[in-house]
Backbone bond lengths (Angstrom), bond angles and torsions (degrees), N, CA, C in turn:
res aa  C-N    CA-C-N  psi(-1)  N-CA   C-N-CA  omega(-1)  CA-C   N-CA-C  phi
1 X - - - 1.455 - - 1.523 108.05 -
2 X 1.381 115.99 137.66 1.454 109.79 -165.53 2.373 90.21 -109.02
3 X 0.700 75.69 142.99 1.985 84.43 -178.83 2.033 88.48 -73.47
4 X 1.228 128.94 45.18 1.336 117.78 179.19 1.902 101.18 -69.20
5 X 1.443 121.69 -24.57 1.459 99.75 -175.77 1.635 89.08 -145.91
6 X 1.896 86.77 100.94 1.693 88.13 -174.97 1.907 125.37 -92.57
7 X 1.665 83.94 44.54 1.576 100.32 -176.56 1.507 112.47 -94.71
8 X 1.759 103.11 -39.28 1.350 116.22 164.71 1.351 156.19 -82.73
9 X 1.271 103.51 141.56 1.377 108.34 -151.55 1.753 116.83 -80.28
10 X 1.381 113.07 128.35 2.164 97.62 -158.72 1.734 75.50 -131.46
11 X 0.935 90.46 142.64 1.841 124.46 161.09 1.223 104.72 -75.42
12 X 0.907 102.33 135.00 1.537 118.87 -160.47 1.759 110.30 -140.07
13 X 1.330 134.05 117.16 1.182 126.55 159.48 1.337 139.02 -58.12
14 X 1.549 113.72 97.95 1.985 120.56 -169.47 1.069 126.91 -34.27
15 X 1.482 115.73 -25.28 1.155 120.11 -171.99 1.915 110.09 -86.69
16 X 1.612 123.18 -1.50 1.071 145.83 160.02 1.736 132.68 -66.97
17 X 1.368 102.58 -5.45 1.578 120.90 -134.92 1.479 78.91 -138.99
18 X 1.609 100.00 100.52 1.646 108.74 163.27 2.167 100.36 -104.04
19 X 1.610 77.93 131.38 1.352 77.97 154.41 1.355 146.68 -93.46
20 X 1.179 124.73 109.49 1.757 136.79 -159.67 1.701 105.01 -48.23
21 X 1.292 104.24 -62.03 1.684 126.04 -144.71 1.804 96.70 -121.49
22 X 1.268 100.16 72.34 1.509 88.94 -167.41 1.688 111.58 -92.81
23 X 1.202 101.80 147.61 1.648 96.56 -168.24 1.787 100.83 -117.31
24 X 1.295 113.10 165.17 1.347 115.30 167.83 1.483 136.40 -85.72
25 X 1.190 151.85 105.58 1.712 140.10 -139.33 1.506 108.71 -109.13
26 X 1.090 122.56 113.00 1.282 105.40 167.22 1.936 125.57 -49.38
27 X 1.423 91.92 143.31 1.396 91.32 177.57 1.379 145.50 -40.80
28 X 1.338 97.24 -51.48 1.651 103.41 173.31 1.284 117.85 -78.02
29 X 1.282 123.53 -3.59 1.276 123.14 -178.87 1.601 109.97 -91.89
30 X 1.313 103.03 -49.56 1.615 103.81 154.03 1.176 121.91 -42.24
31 X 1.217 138.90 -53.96 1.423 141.95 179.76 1.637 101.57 -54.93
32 X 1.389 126.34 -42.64 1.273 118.50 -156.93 1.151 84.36 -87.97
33 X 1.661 142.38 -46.69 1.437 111.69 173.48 1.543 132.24 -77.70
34 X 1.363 95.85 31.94 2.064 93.62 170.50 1.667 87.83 -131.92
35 X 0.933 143.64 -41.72 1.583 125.04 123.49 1.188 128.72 20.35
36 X 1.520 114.76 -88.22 1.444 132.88 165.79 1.863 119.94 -42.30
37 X 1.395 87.85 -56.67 1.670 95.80 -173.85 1.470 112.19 -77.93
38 X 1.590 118.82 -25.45 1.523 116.06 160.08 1.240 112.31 -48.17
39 X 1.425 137.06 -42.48 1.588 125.85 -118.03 2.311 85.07 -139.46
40 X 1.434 96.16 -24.80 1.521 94.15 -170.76 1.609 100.93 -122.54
41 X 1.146 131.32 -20.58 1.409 135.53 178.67 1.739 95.83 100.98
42 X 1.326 120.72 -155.69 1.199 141.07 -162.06 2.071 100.61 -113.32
43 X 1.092 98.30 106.90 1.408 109.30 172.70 1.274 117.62 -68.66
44 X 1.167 122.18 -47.10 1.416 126.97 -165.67 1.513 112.75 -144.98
45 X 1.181 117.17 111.20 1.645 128.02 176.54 1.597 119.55 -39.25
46 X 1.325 135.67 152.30 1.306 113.87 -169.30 1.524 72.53 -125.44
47 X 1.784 102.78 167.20 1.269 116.66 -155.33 1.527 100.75 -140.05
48 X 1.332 113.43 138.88 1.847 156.06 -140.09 1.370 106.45 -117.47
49 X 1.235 108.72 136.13 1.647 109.70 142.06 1.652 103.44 -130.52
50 X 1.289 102.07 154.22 1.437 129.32 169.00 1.545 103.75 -36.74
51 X 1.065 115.71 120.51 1.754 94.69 -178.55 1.422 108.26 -138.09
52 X 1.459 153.33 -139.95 1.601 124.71 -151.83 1.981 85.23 -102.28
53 X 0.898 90.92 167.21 1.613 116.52 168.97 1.828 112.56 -39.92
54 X 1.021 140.83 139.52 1.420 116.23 156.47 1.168 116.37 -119.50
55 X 1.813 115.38 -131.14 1.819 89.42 -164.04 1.352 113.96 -69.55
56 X 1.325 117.28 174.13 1.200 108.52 174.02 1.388 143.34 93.77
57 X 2.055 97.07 -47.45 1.001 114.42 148.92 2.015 83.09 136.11
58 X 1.526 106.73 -12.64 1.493 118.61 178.76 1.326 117.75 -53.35
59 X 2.023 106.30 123.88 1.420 97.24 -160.71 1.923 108.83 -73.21
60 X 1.450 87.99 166.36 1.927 87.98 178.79 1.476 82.85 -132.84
61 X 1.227 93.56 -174.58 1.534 118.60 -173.28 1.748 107.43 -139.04
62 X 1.459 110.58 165.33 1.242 109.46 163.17 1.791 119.16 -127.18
63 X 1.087 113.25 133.79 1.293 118.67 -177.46 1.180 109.78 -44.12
64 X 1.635 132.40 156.79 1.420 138.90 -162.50 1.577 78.26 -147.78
65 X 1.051 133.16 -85.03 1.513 156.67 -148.56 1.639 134.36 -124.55
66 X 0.720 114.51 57.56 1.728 116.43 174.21 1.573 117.02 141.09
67 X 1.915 93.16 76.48 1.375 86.87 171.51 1.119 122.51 -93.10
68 X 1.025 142.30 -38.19 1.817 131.16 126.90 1.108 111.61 24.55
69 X 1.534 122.24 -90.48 0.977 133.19 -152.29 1.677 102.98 -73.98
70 X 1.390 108.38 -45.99 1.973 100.95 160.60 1.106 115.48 -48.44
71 X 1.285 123.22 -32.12 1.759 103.51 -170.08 1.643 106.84 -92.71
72 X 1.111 109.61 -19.47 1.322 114.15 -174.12 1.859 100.93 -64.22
73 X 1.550 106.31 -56.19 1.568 97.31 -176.40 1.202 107.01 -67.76
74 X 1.462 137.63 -30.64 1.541 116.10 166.67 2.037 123.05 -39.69
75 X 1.107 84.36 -74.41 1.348 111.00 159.80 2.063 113.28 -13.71
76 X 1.358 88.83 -57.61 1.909 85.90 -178.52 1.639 96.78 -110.88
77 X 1.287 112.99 35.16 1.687 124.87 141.82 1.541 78.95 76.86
78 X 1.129 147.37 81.82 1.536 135.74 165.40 1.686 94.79 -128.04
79 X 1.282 119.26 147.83 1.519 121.62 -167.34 1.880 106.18 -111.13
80 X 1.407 112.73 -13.89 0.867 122.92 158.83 1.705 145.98 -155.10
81 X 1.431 122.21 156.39 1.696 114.92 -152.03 1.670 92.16 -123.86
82 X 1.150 90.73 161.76 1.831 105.59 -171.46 2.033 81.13 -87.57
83 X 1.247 105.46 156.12 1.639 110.84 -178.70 1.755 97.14 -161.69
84 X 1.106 104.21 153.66 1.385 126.42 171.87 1.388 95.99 -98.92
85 X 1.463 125.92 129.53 1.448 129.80 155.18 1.544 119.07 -89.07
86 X 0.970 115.93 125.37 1.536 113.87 177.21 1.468 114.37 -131.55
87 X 1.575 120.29 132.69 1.130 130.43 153.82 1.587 140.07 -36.05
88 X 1.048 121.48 48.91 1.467 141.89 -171.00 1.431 106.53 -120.26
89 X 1.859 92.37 149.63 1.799 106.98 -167.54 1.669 95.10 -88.87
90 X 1.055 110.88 -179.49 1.320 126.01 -167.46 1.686 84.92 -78.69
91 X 1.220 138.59 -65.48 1.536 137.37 169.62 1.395 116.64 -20.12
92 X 1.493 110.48 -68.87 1.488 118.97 173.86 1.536 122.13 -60.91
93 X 1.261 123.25 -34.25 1.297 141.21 -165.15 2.006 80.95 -72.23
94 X 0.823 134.37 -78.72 1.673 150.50 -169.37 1.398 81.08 -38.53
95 X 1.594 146.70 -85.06 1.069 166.98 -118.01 1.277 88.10 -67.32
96 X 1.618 104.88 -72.40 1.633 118.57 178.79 1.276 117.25 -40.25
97 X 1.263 116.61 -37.29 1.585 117.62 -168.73 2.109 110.22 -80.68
98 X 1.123 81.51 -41.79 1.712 89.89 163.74 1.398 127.92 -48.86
99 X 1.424 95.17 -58.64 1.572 103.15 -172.30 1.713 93.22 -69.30
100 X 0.891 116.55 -30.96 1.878 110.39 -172.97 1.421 98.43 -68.32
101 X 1.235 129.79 -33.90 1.422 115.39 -173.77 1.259 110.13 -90.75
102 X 1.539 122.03 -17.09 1.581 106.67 163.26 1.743 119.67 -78.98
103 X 1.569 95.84 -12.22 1.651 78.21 -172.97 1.542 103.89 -83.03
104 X 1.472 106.10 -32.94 1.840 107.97 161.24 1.654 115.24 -32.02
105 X 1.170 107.03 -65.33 1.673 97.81 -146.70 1.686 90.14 -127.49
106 X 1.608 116.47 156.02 1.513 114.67 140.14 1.729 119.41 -30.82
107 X 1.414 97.58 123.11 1.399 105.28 153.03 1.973 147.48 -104.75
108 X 1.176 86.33 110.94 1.740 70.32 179.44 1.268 118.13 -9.44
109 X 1.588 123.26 165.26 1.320 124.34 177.99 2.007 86.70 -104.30
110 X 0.530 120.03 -53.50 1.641 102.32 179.11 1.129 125.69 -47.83
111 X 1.652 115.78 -34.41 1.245 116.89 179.35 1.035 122.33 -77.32
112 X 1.602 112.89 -30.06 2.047 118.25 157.99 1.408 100.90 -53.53
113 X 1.317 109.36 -65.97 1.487 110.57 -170.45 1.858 101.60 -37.32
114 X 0.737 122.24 -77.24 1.920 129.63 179.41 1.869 95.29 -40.63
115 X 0.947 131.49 -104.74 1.894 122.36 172.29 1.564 104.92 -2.30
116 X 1.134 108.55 -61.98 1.515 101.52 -177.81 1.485 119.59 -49.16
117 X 1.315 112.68 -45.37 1.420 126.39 -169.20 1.462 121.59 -67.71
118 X 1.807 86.84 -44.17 1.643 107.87 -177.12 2.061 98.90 -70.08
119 X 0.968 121.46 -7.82 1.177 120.64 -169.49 1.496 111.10 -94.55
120 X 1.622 106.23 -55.85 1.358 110.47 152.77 2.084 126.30 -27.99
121 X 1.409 92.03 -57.84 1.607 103.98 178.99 1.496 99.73 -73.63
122 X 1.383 148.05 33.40 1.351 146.26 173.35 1.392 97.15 -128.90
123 X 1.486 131.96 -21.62 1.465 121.77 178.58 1.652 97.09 117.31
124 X 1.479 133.34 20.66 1.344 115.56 -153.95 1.716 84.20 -112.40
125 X 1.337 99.41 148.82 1.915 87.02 178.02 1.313 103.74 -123.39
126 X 1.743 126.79 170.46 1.438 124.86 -136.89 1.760 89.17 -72.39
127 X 1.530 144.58 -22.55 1.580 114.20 168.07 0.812 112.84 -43.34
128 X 1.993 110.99 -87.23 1.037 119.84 174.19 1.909 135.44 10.98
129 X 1.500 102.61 -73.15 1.163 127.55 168.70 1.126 122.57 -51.50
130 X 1.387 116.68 -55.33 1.502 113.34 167.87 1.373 105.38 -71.13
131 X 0.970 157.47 -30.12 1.621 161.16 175.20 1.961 110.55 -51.54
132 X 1.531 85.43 -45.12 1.873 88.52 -169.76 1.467 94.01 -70.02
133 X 1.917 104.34 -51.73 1.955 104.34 -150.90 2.275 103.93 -63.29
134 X 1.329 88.65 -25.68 1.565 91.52 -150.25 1.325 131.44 115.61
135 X 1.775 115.01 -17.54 1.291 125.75 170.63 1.110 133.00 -93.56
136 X 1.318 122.58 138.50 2.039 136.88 179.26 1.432 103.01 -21.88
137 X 1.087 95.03 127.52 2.064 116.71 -175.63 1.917 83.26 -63.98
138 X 1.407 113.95 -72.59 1.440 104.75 -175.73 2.243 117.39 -31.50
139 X 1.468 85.80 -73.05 1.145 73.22 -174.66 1.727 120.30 -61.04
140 X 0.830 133.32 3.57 1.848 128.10 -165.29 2.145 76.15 -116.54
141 X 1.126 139.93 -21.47 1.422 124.57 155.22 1.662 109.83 -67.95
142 X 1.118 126.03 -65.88 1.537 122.43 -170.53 1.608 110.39 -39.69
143 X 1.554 108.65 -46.52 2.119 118.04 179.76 1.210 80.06 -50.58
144 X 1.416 120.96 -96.08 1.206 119.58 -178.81 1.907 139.20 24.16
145 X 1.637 96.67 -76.96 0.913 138.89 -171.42 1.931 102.88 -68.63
146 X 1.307 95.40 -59.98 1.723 105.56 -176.72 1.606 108.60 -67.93
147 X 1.468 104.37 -30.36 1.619 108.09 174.14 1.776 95.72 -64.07
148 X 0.967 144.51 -75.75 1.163 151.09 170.43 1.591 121.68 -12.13
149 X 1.280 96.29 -55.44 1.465 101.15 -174.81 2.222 105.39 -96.03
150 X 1.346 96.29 12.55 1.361 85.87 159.44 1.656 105.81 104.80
151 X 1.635 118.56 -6.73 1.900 116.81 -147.33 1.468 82.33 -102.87
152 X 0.667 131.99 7.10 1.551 127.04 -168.46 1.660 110.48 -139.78
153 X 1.582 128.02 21.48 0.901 115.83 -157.29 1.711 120.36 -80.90
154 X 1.593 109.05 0.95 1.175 105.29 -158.42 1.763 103.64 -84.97
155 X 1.130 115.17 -2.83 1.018 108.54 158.65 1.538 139.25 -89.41
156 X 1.348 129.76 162.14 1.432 112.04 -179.64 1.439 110.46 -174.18
């Protein structure tokens, strides 16, 4: 499937759908979103990229956005999820998935601090960076800056 019109929404088989960037969910929150999708259906499509071949030669995809919502339809035995396909590199696809989980929830300050860094090492420079995450060009220059000069090294 080529992402030629990444407006539409394709059914997609779950068991196709590796997750890249996998995060850990608290429990009850999981429950309230398989909860939700039992009792209200699926609000919002979770979104794909094209990702390597699997067996066979059968295409898969890689998660961008909504692992929640993947595990949730596993979860109430459903074999397949509505998904947005989008044209994104394996780089960007990660990128995307990051910034979605910071605009979701509080983030550690280390773990911005680390996103920040890992972003830097992708070619992204301190606009940029502040442009994708949502955060002050100054401050996402100063991390920057202290990563550089060594004050920040424990991350990497």
């Amino acid at each position: 499937m080529k992402p030629a019109d990444e407006s539409r929404v394709h059914l997609l088989p779950v068991e196709r759908i590796r997750v890249v960037n996998p995060r850990v969910r608290d429990k009850t929150k999981f429950e309230r979103i398989v909860e939700s999708i039992a009792k209200l259906g699926l609000k919002k499509p979770i979104t794909v990229t094209v990702g390597k071949p699997g067996d066979g030669g059968a295409e898969s995809y890689d998660l961008v956005c909504g692992q929640g919502r993947l595990e949730a339809f596993k979860a109430l035995g459903q074999t397949e999820i509505p998904a947005l396909v989008r044209g994104l590199s394996k780089t960007d696809g990660l990128l995307a998935s990051l910034i979605e989980n910071i605009a979701r929830r509080r983030v550690r300050s280390l773990d911005q601090i680390q996103m920040i860094n890992w972003m830097k090492e992708q070619g992204h420079g301190h606009v940029d960076i502040a442009r994708k995450t949502g955060l002050g060009e100054d401050y996402v220059k100063d991390i920057l800056n202290m990563l550089r000069n060594g004050e920040l090294s424990f991350c990497g």
